[in-house]
C-alpha positions in Angstrom: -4.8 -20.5 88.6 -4.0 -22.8 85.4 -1.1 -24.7 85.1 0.2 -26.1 81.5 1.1 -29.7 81.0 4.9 -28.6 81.7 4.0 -27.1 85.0 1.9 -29.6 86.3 4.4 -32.8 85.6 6.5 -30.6 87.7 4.2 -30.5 90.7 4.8 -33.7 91.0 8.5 -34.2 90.4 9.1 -31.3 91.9 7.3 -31.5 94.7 9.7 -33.5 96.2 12.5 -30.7 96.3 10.0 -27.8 97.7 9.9 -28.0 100.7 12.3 -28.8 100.6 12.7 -26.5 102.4 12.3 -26.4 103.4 10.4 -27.7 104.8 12.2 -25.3 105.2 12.9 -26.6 107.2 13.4 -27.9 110.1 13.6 -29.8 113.5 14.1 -29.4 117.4 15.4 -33.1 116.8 16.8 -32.2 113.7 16.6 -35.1 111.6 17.0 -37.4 114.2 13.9 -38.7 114.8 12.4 -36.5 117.5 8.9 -36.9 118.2 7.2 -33.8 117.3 3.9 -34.1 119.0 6.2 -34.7 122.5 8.7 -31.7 122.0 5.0 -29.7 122.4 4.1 -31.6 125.3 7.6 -30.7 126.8 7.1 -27.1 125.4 4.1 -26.5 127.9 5.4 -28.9 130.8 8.5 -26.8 131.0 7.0 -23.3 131.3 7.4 -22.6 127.4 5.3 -19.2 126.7 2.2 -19.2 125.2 4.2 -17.3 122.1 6.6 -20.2 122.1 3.7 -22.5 122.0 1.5 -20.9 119.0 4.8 -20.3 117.2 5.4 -23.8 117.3 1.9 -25.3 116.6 1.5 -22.6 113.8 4.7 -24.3 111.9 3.1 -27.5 112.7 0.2 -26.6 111.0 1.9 -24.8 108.1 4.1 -27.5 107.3 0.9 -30.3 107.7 -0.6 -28.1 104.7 2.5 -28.9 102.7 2.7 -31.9 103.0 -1.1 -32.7 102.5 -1.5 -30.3 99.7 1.5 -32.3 97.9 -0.3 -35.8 98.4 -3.6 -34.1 97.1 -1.8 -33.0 93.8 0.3 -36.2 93.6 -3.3 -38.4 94.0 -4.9 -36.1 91.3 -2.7 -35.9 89.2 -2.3 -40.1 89.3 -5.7 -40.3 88.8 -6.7 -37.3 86.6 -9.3 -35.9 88.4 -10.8 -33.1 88.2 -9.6 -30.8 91.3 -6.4 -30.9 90.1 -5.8 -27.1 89.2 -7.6 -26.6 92.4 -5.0 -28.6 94.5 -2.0 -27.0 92.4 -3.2 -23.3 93.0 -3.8 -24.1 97.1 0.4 -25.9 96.9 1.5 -22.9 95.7 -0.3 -20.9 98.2 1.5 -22.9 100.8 4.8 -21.4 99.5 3.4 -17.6 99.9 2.4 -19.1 103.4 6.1 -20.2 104.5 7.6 -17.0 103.1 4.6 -15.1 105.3 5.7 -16.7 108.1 9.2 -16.1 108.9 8.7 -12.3 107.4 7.7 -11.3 111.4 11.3 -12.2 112.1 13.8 -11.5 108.8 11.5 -8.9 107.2 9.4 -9.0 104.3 12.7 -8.9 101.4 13.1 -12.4 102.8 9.7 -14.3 102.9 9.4 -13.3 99.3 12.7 -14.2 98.5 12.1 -17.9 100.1 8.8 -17.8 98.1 10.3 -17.0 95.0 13.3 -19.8 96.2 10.4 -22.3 96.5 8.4 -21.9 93.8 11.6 -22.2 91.6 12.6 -25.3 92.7 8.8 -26.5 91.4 9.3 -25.3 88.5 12.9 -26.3 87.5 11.7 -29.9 87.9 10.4 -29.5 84.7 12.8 -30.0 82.2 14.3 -32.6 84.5 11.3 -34.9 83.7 11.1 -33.9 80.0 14.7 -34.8 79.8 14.0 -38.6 81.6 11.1 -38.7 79.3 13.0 -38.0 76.0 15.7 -40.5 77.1 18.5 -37.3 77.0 20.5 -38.1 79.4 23.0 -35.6 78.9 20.5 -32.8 79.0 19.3 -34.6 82.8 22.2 -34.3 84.3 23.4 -30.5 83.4 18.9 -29.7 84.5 19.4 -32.1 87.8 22.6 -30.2 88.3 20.6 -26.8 88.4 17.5 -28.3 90.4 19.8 -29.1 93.1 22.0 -26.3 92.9 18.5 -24.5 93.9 17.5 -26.6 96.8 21.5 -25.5 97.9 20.7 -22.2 97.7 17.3 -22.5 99.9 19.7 -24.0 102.3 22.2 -21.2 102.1 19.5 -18.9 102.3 17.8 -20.2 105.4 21.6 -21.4 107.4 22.6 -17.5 106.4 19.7 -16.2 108.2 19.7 -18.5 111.3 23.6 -19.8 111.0 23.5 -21.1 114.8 20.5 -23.2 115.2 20.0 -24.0 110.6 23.5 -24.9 109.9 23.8 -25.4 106.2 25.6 -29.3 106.6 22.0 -30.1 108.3 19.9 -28.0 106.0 21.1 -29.7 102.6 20.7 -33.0 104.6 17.1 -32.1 105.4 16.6 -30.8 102.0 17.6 -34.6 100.2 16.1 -36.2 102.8 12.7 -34.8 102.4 13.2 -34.7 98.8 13.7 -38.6 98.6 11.0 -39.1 101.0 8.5 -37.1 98.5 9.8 -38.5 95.2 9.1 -41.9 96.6 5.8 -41.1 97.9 5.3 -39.8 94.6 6.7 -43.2 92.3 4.3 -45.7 94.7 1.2 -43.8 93.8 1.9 -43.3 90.3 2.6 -47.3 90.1 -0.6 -48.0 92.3 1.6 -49.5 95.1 -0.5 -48.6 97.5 1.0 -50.2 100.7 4.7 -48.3 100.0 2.1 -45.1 99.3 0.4 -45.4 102.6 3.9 -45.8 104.2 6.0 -42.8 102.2 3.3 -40.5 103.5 3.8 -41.3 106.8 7.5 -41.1 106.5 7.0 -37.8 105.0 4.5 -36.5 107.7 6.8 -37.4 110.5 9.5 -35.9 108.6 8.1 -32.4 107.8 7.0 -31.9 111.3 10.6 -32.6 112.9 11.6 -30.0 110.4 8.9 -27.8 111.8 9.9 -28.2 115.1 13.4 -27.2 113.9 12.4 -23.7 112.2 9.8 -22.5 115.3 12.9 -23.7 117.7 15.2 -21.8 115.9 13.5 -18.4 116.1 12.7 -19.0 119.4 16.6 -19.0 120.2 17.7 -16.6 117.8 14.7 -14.0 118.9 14.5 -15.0 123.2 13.1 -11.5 124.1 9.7 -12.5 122.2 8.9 -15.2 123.1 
């Protein structure tokens, strides 16, 4: 897969709103701070299922590939090295990979609709960094209107299908949140700070699993009878 100049600025602009999602997403803590790695310990001292338990480290892991894939491209692209396109094509695999995964539970119209909802948000950071490039400030604020009126509707999207346990006020909080945490991972490695870069990731690492922990938890409730 080859991206143009455009598409690749993006990746790393941009990459700050995926996830977004999503991380899609989400956190048995919410955004509170919860420790991930002990809300699995609990899991298996408590009698979770073994379902329960693979649900849970399979988010983990899906949401660890995000965020890893996203430092890979940011680093790359920093230093222009060759593995770039590489990294780019296995990001945007990731977003086929979160859509795959909650199609077991809301069908398949709605993993590729958060796919398509994802990749979007990428690629509308575009013009947002042409725009803070060209000095148009006019033109930034009707394109940063648009790129967060698309992480708003990833949060619609996922609080419509899972209202209870992903209510939207806590999905568009997750959503800026991670989306600040990215962009500033992002700015420290493209400056060479390398201290604040070493420190955003973490931030961001700890974040995207508490939103992991939110999604798996959320299906878990909303689908008791399997798990």
């Amino acid at each position: 897969m080859s991206f143009g100049t455009g598409a690749r600025l993006s990746l790393v602009g941009g990459l700050a709103a995926l996830g977004a999602a999503l991380a899609l997403l989400l956190s048995a803590g919410h955004a509170s701070g919860a420790d991930p790695m002990k809300m699995n310990m609990s899991m298996s001292k408590t009698g979770a299922s073994a379902k329960a338990v693979k649900l849970r480290l399979g988010m983990n892991k899906l949401w660890e590939d995000h965020v890893t894939w996203t430092r890979m491209v940011i680093v790359d692209f920093a230093a222009n090295l060759p593995d770039l396109q590489t990294a780019e094509g296995r990001l945007l695999r990731n977003q086929a990979d979160i859509g795959n995964a909650i199609k077991p539970y809301y069908g398949a119209a709605a993993g590729k609709k958060l796919t398509s909802l994802l990749r979007t948000h990428i690629l509308e950071a575009v013009p947002v960094l042409q725009d803070a490039k060209a000095g148009d400030n006019a033109k930034l604020q009707r394109d940063l209107a648009k790129w967060y009126a698309n992480a708003h509707q990833i949060a619609v999207f996922l609080s419509t299908a899972n209202p209870h346990n992903w209510p939207l006020k806590e999905m568009d909080k997750m959503m800026k949140r991670h989306l600040q945490l990215t962009t500033d991972e992002a700015v420290a490695r493209l400056k060479g700070n390398w201290s604040a870069d070493v420190k955003a990731y973490d931030r961001v690492h700890v974040e995207i699993l508490q939103m992991a922990g939110m999604l798996s938890t959320g299906i878990i409730k909303q689908f008791p009878s399997r798990f």
